[in-house]
Each structure stands twice: as structure tokens, then as C-alpha cells.
N, C-alpha and C positions, 0 to 999 in steps of 0.2 A: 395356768389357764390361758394366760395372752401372751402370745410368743412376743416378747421386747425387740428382736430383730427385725421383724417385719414390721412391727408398728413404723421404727426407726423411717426402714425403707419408703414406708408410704408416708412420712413425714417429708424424707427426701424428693419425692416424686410430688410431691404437691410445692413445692418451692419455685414462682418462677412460671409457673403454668396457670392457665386461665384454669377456674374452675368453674365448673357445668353452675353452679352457684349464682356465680357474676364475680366473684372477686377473685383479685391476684396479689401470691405471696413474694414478698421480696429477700433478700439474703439477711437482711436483721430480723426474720419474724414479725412482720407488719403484715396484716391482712389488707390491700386496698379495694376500696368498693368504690367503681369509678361512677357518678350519677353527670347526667348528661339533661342538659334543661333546654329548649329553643328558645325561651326568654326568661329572663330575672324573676317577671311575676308568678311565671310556672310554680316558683320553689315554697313561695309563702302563700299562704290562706287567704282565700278571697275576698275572706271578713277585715281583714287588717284592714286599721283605719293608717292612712298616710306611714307608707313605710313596710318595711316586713321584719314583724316580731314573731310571729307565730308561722311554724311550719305547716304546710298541705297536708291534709290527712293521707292522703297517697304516697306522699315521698316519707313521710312515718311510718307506714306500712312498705312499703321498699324497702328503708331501711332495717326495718324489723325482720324483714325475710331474709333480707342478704347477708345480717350478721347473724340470726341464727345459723348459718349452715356454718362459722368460720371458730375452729376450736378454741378453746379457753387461752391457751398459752399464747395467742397471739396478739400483741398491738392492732388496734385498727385504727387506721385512716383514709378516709373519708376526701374523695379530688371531686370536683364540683367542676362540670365544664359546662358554662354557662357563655352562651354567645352575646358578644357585645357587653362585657361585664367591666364594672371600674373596677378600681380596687377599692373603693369604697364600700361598692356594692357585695365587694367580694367580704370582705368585713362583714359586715350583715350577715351576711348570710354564714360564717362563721360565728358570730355570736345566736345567731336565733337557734342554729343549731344547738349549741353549747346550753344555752336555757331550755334549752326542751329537754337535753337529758340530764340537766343539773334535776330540773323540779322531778323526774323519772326518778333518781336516785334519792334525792331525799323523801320523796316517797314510801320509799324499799327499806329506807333505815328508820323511817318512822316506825313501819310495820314491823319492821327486824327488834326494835326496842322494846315496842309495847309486848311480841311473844317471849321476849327474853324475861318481863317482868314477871307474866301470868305465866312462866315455867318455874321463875324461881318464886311463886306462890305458891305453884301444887306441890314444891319441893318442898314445903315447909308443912304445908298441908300434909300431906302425905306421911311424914316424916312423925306428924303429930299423930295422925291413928296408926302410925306402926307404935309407935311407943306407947299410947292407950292398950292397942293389942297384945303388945309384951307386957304390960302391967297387969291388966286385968286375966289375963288368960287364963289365970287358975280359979278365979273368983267367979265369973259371971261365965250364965248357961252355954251352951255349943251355937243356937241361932247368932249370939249376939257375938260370938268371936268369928265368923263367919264374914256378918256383914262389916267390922273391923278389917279383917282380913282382905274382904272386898276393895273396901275403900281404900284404904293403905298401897292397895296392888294399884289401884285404880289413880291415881292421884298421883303415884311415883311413876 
């Protein structure tokens, strides 16, 4: 269905090139998304009390858009050109980033846990009125093997 040599191809031609996106690939497979700030305070939330913990909703939305467009297989890294910046400040702004998508991710595996539980519930579920419906199948009327039947499919 998907010619593999042309994928390749346009794997090769994205390498190294600006993409219409915003970001650029380098020769290890790193996606970089260059973000560009006229001041330090630009980058953090307005609400921050002394300091910047919490990123701008805009540059989380930047963010959001620029690595959706950048394929699964690739690293990304993230260059912050922030004028008049220490390195202290540059710190910061590495870490605030890193907490915003540390809480992003345990988020995702919270959500990821709890469906894995409630699947391996309806599995057991399910699994129960298949074996009610192989039991009973000879015994009890054609409505009630139906809604068995139902359920079982419905569940699994």
C-alpha cells in the first residue's frame, strides 16, 4: 500500500531543512523547535508569584503546534533564544518547561492505567456471560440466550 522507498526519500529531504512547521531536523534525528522570546518574562505566566514556574499559555500552545507537525521517530529539542538571559535564568526556564510536561505525562499514564483496569474488567466480565451462554444454551429459552449473547459480545 505505502511505497517504503519514497517514504525513505522524504525522510531524507526533511533532514537538515526548515520545515513550513517551524522546526529543523538534524543528522541524529532530533527535531529542533527554535522559540525566540524579547524578554525572560515573555516565557512564564503572568500569574507567577516571584520567579517563573509555570509556562505562558501561548508558548504551550506554540509548543503544542510545532511538535504536532514533527513525526514520532524523532527526538525533540527545544533552543530557547531569550535576549539578555543568564544562565541561571536559562535553568529556569529549563526546568519550568520539564514540569509542565512531567505533570502532561503523568497525566496520560494515569488515564492510561485506570483504561487498562476497566478493560481488564470487561474482560473478565465478558468472559463471564460467555461462559453463562455456553452453559446455559441448551437449557434456557432463545430471548435469554440472545441477551447472553449480547452481553458477552458487548463486554469482550
Amino acid at each position: 500500500m505505502f511505497d517504503k522507498g519514497r517514504i525513505k526519500k522524504y525522510k531524507k529531504q526533511l533532514h537538515l531543512k526548515p520545515n513550513n512547521d517551524g522546526f529543523v531536523c538534524d543528522d541524529e534525528n532530533r527535531a529542533i523547535i527554535n522559540v525566540g522570546a524579547e524578554n525572560y518574562d515573555d516565557i512564564f505566566s503572568p500569574y507567577c508569584y516571584k520567579g517563573g514556574d509555570t509556562l505562558s499559555s501561548n508558548l504551550v500552545e506554540y509548543l503544542q503546534q510545532k511538535s504536532n507537525a514533527i513525526p514520532i521517530d524523532y527526538d525533540l529539542t527545544i533552543r530557547f533564544h531569550v535576549k539578555n538571559a543568564s544562565e541561571e535564568k536559562r535553568k529556569e526556564i529549563e526546568l519550568a518547561v520539564r514540569e509542565n510536561y512531567q505533570s502532561e505525562i503523568l497525566g496520560i499514564d494515569k488515564r492510561m492505567n485506570r483504561a487498562t483496569i476497566f478493560s481488564i474488567i470487561f474482560l473478565f466480565i465478558g468472559i463471564l456471560f460467555c461462559t453463562t451462554y455456553l452453559l446455559v444454551s441448551n437449557i434456557v429459552v432463545q430471548p435469554v440466550k440472545y441477551i447472553l449473547d449480547l452481553l458477552s459480545w458487548v463486554f469482550l
